[in-house]
C-alpha positions in Angstrom: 83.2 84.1 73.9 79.9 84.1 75.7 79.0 86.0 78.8 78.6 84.4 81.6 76.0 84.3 84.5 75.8 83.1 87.7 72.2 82.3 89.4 71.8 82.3 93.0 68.7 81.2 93.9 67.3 78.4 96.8 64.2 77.5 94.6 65.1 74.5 92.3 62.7 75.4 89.6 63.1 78.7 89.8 66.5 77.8 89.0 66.4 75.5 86.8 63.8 77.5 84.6 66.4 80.8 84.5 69.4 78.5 83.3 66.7 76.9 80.4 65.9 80.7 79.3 70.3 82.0 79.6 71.7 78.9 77.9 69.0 79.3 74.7 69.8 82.9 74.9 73.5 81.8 74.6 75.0 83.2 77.6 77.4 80.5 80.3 75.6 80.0 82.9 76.5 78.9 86.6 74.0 78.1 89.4 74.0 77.9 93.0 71.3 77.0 95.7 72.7 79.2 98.4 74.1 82.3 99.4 77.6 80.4 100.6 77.7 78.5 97.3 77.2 81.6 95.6 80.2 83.5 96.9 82.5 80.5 96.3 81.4 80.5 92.5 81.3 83.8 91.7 85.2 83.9 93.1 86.2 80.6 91.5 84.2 82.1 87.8 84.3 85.7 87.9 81.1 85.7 86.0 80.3 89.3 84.1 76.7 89.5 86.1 75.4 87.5 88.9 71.6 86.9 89.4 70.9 86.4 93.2 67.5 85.4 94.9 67.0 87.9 98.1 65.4 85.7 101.1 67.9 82.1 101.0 69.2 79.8 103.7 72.8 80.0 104.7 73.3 83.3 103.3 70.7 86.3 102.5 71.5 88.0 99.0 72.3 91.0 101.1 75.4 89.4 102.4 76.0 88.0 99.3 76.4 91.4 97.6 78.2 92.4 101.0 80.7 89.4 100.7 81.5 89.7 97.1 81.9 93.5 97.9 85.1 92.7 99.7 87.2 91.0 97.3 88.8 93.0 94.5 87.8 90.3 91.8 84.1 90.6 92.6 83.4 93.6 93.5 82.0 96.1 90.7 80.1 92.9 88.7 77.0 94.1 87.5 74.1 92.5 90.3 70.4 92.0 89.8 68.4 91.4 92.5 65.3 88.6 91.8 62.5 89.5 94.8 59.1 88.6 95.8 58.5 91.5 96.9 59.5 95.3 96.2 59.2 97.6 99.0 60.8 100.7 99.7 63.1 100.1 102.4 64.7 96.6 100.8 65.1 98.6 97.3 67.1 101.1 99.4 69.2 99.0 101.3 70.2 96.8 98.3 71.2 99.8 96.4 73.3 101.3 99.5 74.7 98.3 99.4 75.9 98.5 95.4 72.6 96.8 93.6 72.6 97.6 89.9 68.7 96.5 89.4 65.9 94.4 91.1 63.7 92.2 89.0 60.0 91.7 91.0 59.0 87.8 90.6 57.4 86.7 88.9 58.9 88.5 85.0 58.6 87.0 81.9 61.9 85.6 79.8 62.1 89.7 78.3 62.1 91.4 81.1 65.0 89.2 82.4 67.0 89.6 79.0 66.7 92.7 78.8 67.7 93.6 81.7 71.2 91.5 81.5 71.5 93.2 78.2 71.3 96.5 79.9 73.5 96.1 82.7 75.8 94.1 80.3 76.6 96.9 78.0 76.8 99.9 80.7 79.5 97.7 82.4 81.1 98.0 79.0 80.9 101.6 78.5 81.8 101.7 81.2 85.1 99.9 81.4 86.0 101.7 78.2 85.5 105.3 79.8 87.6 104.2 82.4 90.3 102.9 80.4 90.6 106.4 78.8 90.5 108.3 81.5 93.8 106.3 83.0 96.0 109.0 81.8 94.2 111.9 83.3 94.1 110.6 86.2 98.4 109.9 85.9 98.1 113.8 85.0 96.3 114.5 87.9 97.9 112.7 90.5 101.3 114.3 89.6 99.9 117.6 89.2 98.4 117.7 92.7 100.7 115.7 95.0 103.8 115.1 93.0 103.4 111.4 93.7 104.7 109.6 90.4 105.2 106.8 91.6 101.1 106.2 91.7 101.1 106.6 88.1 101.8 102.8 87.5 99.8 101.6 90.1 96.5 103.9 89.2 96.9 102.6 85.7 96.9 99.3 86.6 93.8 99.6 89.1 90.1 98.9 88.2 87.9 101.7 89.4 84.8 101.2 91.2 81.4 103.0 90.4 79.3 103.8 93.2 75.7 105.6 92.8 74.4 108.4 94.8 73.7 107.9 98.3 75.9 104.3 98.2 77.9 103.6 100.9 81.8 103.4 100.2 82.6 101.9 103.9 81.4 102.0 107.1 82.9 103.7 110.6 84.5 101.1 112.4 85.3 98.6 109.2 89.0 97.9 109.5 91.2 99.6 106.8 90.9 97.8 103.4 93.2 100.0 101.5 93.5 104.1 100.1 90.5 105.2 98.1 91.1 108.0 95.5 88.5 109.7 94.3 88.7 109.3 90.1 85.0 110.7 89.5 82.3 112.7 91.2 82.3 113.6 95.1 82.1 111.9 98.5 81.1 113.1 101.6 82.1 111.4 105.3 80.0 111.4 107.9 79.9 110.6 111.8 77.2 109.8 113.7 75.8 111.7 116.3 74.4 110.3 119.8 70.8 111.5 118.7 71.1 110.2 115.5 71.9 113.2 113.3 74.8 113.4 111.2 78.0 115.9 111.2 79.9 115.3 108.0 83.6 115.7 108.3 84.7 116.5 105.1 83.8 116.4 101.3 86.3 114.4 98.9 86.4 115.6 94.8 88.3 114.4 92.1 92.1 113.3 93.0 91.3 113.6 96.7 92.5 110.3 98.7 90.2 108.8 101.9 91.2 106.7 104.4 94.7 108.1 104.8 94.2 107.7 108.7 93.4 104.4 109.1 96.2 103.2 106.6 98.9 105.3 108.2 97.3 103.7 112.1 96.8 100.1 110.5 93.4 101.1 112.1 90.1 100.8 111.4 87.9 104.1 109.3 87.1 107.2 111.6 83.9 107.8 109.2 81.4 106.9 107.0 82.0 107.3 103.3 79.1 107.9 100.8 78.7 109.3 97.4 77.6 112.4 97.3 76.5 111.9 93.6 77.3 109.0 91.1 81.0 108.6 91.5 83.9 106.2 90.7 87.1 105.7 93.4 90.2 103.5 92.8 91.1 100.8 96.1 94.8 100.4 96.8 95.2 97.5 98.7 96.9 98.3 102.2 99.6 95.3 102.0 100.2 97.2 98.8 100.0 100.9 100.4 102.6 99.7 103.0 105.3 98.1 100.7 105.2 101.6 98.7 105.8 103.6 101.9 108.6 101.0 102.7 110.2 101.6 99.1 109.3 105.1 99.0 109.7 106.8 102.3 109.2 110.0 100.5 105.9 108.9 99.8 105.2 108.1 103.3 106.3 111.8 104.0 103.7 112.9 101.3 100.8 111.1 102.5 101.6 112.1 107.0 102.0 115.8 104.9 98.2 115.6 103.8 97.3 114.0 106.7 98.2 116.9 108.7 96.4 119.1 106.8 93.3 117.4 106.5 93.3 116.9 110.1 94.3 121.1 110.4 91.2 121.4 108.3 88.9 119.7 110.3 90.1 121.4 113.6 89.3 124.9 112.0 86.0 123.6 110.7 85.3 122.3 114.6 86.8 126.1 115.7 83.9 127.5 113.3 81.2 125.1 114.4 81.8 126.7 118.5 82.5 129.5 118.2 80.9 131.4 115.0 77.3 132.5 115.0 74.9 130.7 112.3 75.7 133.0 109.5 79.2 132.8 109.5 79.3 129.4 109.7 77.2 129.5 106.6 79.4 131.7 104.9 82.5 129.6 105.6 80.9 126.4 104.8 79.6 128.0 101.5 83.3 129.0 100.3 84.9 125.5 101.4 82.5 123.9 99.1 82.9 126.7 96.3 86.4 125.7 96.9 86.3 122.0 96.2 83.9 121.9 93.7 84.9 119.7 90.0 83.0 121.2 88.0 83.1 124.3 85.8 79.9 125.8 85.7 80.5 127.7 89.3 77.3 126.2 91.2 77.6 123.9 94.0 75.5 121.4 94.2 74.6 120.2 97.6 71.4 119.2 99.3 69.7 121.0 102.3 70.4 118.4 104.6 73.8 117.8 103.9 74.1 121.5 104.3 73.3 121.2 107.9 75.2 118.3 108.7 78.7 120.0 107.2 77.5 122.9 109.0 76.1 121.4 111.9 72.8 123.3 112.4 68.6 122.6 111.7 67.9 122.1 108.1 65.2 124.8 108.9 67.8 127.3 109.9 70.0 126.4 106.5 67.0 127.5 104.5 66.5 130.7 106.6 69.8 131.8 106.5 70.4 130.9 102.7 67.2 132.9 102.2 68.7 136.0 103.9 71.8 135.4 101.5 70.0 135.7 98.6 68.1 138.3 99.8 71.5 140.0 100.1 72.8 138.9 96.8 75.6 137.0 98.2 74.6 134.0 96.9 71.7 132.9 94.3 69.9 129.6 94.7 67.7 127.2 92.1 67.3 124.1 94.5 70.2 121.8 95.5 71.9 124.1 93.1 74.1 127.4 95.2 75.7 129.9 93.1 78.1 132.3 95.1 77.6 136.0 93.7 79.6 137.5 96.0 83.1 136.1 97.5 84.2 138.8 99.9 80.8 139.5 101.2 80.9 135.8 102.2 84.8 136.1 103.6 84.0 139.1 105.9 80.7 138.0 107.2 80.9 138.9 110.6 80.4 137.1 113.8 
């Protein structure tokens, strides 16, 4: 069976010259000359990638993207950009928003089959590498919450991948389901008055987000990004809140980590008032140590997200990670931390 394409773009023979070049190239292909038509075909098709035009009428391809973002048939289909134009700040906001590629206009009939091909065959590497991870992560969601009676459901749920720096959901969007973390990390963040951020907590493999605002039928408390390429796993809320209706120990489970997320985060506040610069270093250095995935014992974290975790100048991380490795408490290449020495790092005094 062929794969199919859907082409969202306002300029007729634009349009009508990208269907000429798919069809000979044997793919399906489905058109639309808006952004409104666009959504409404890509639901009624569920093509495997979706070409869509930036600047349109009715809808922008931004809100495109954003729109097929919120349904679980559409979201996660490979999306190419087409543009007139490739400056910095749209490349960035398309890829926040989930953008796979951007093709600049005008390209030439390779260009834009090769780059199908591309995004065609890592969508199916993909979806194989997350079919066999499905029992690890039945292994792992047992293992660290006791809750078997996800292990159906997480079998049964496409996960998501999201790249580096790509927004999971906004503060303020009302509570589309649970998130659990299958693959890589995710920070939240708040906002600031001034602008800077304070991130309220780092999320690693098997770790759940949005347990508030499912429990509150409320709307998110944070900001979720990737804090590196990452896949997460949606459960629906309707479908969250018929499992704590069936399951009222698994209601009990999720108000359990709840609570201790929430004690968490009024320690971390506790540090951030009252402990001087370098002991809110050191703590902030062994809660990431702590949650780290990965088995070569560096943590990998960025200057700035440093300071926003630990709430303090991004100059006065560097200083003060300096003076640790001057100590030999910690040893640094980079983004990448090493922690040398554990206790040294527990006892720091205030």
């Amino acid at each position: 069976m062929s794969k199919k394409v859907l082409i969202i773009e306002d300029h007729d023979e634009i349009r009508a010259n990208l269907v000429e070049i798919l069809e000979m190239a044997r793919y399906t292909v489905y058109q639309a000359e808006n952004g409104k038509l666009g959504v409404d075909q890509a639901i009624s098709h569920i093509p495997d990638i979706i070409l869509c035009d930036i600047m349109m009428p009715e809808l922008d391809g931004y809100g495109v993207l954003y729109m097929l973002n919120r349904y679980e048939q559409t979201t996660g289909i490979p999306f190419i950009f087409l543009t007139a134009k490739a400056e910095h700040a749209d490349l960035r906001k398309g890829m926040e928003l989930g953008a796979d590629d951007y093709l600049v206009k005008p390209f030439d009939d390779m260009e834009l089959l090769n780059a199908i091909d591309i995004r065609l065959k890592k969508k199916a590497a993909n979806d194989l590498s997350h079919k066999n991870k499905t029992e690890e992560f039945k292994v792992l969601v047992e293992k660290t919450d006791g809750l078997a009676e996800f292990k159906k459901i997480i079998g049964e749920k496409k996960t998501r991948d999201f790249k580096k720096n790509q927004v999971i959901y906004y503060a303020d969007d009302h509570g589309k389901g649970l998130y659990l973390v299958t693959h890589g990390r995710v920070k939240t963040i708040k906002l600031a008055k001034d602008g800077r951020e304070l991130m309220t907590g780092i999320y690693a493999q098997g770790d759940y987000l949005g347990i508030n605002a499912i429990l509150n039928d409320s709307a998110y408390a944070d900001t979720a990004t990737a804090l590196e390429d990452s896949s997460v796993c949606l459960i629906p809320s309707e479908q969250m809140e018929t499992i704590f209706n069936l399951y009222p120990e698994v209601a009990r489970k999720f108000i359990h980590l709840l609570s201790r997320d929430n004690r968490a985060k009024e320690e971390q506040l506790l540090e951030l008032a009252y402990h001087s610069v370098r002991k809110k270093m050191a703590g902030t250095l062994l809660r990431l140590y702590k949650q780290k995935n990965s088995n070569d014992d560096l943590i990998n974290i960025t200057r700035e997200d440093l300071a926003a975790m630990a709430c303090m100048a991004t100059e006065t991380v560097s200083r003060t990670l300096s003076d640790f490795k001057d100590e030999l408490l910690i040893d640094r290449n980079g983004t990448k931390i090493k922690v040398l020495n554990h206790e040294g790092l527990s006892k720091m005094k205030n």
